[in-house]
Structures are given as structure tokens and as C-alpha cells.
N, C-alpha and C positions, 0 to 999 in steps of 0.2 A: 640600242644602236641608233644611229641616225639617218636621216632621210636625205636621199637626191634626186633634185628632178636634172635629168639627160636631158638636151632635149638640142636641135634642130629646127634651126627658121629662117626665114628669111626675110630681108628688107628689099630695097629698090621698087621697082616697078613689081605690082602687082596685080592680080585677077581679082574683082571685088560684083560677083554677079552681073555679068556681061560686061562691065567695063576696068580700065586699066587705071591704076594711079601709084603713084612714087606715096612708100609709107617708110620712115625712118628705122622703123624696131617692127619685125613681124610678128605675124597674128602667133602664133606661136609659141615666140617670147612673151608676147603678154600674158596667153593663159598661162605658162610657167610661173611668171612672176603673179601672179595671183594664188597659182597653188604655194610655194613660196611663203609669199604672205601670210596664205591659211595657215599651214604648217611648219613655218617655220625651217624647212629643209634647205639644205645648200641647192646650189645650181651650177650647171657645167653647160656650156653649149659647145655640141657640137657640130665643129667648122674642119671645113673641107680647104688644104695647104692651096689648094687649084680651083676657087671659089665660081660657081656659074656664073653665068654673065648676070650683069644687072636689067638689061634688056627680056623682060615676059618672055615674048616667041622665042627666044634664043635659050633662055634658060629649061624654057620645055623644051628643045630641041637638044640641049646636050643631056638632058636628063633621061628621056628618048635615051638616042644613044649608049649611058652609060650604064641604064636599065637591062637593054640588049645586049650587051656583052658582058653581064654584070661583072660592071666595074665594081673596083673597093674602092674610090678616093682614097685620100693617105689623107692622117688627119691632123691637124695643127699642133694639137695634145689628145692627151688621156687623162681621166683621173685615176686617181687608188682607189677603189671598190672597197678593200679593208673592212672600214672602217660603217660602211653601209650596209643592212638587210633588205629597205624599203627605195625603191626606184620609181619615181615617175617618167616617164619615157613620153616625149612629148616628137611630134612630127608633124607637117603638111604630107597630104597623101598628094603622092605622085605617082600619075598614071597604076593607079590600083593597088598602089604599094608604098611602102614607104624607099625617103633621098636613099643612093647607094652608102651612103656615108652612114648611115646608123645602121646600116647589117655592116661595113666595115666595126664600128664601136661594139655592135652585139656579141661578133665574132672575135673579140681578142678578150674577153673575158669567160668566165668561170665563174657562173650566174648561181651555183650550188646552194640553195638555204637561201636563199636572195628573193624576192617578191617585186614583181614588174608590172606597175601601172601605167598601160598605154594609154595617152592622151591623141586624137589628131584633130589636126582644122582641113578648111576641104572647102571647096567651092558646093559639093553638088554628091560627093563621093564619097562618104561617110568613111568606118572603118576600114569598108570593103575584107579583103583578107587579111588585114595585117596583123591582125592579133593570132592568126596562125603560124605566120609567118615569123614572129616574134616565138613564137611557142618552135617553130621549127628550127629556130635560129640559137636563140639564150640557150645554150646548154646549161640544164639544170636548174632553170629558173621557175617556180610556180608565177603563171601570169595570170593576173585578171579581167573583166570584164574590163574593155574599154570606152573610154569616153570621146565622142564626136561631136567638133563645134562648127560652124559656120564661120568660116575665117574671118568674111564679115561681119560677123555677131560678139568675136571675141572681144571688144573691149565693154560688152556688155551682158557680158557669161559669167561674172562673178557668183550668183546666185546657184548657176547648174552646175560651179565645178565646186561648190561647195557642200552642196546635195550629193555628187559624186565621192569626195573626199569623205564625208562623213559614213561614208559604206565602209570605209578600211577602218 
């Protein structure tokens, strides 16, 4: 069966160890695209129909927000699952958790016989809980040990997500 990495990021303005800067493709996406690379697997990103603002403070402030009442964003697409057993689930940890937008994508599948490889980047906040909260979420998914990057570090984490990958 074949391989997909999920995954969630973001561009615009970002947090990069106490300062701000505009990055085209988030740290996210790029370790995606390097597991990807390694393996070969499709990639799906998931995007929220009501995207956060491009503005740092603002983006944490609606994420706030949609965190507290946990929101589902609605999401642009879905993919077929079908066709897949292995999952890379990739996210930015926000506020201790992962965007509402991938416990929305968590939540409309049927994770049964499936295997979920949680990926996150993070300023400072590693997995924190969310590989439980994936485990609380995936119905029916076996999840594994996940891997933590320094958001800042991602475009030269090649090495550790491949050390990582070659555990499965």
C-alpha cells in the first residue's frame, strides 16, 4: 500500500526564535517535502476554506480563539484514504496542540489498520501532547513515536527526518 504525508503549514509571517520574517512555504512543508523525497509518498496539505490571517500576532490570536471553542475549520479538500496504510502527519504545534484544522481532517476518517506518523516543528514546544491527542483523535489508528523539529532548523533537518524514517 502506499504512503501519505497530511500535513499542515504555514507561510506568511513567521516566529523564527524571537524574531519575525515573511517565508514563502512553511517550515512544515518543507520537512514534508523531504520525507516525501525520502519515501517517496504522496502529499496532501491541509488547508483551512477561512485561512488565518497572514499577520504572526493575529494568526496566534485567532488560533487562540478557535482553540477555545474548539473550532473544526472546514477544509478546502480531503483526500481518499483508500488507498493508504502509512500516514505522515505533519503540523506546527500551536499553543500545546496541534491547528484545529487537522483534528477537523483526524476526525472525518476511519484510521482502522492505518499507521500515523506524527511529524511537528515548534519554536520552543516540542511534541508537547499531541501525540496523544492524535491517539485520542484517529479512531482506530496505531500511532507512533513522533518526531520534533525546530521550525528554524527545518530546512536543515534532512539528516534527523531521515534517522526518524528509517525507524518505520
Amino acid at each position: 500500500m502506499a504512503k501519505l504525508i497530511a500535513f499542515y503549514s504555514r507561510a506568511d509571517e513567521n516566529y523564527f526564535g524571537g524574531q519575525y520574517r515573511y517565508v514563502k512555504v512553511g517550515n512544515t512543508e518543507k520537512v514534508a517535502k523531504m520525507i516525501s523525497d525520502l519515501t517517496g509518498a504522496d502529499m496532501f496539505k491541509i488547508e483551512q476554506k477561512v485561512p488565518y490571517s497572514a499577520n504572526y500576532k493575529e494568526c496566534v490570536a485567532q488560533s487562540v480563539k478557535d482553540l477555545k471553542s474548539k473550532a473544526r475549520p472546514e477544509l478546502v479538500s480531503l483526500p481518499n484514504l483508500d488507498d493508504y496504510d502509512e500516514i505522515y502527519l505533519g503540523y506546527p504545534n500551536y499553543c500545546g496542540t496541534m491547528p484545529m484544522a487537522v483534528y477537523t481532517f483526524l476526525e472525518t476518517f476511519d484510521f482502522t489498520g492505518k499507521t500515523i506518523h506524527p511529524f511537528c516543528t515548534h519554536e520552543g514546544s516540542g511534541l508537547s501532547n499531541t501525540v496523544n491527542d492524535i491517539k485520542n483523535t484517529a479512531k482506530g489508528a496505531t500511532v507512533t513515536n513522533g518526531l520534533s523539529l525546530f521550525g528554524s532548523d527545518a530546512d536543515k533537518a534532512e539528516g534527523i527526518v531521515n534517522d526518524w524514517i528509517k525507524k518505520f
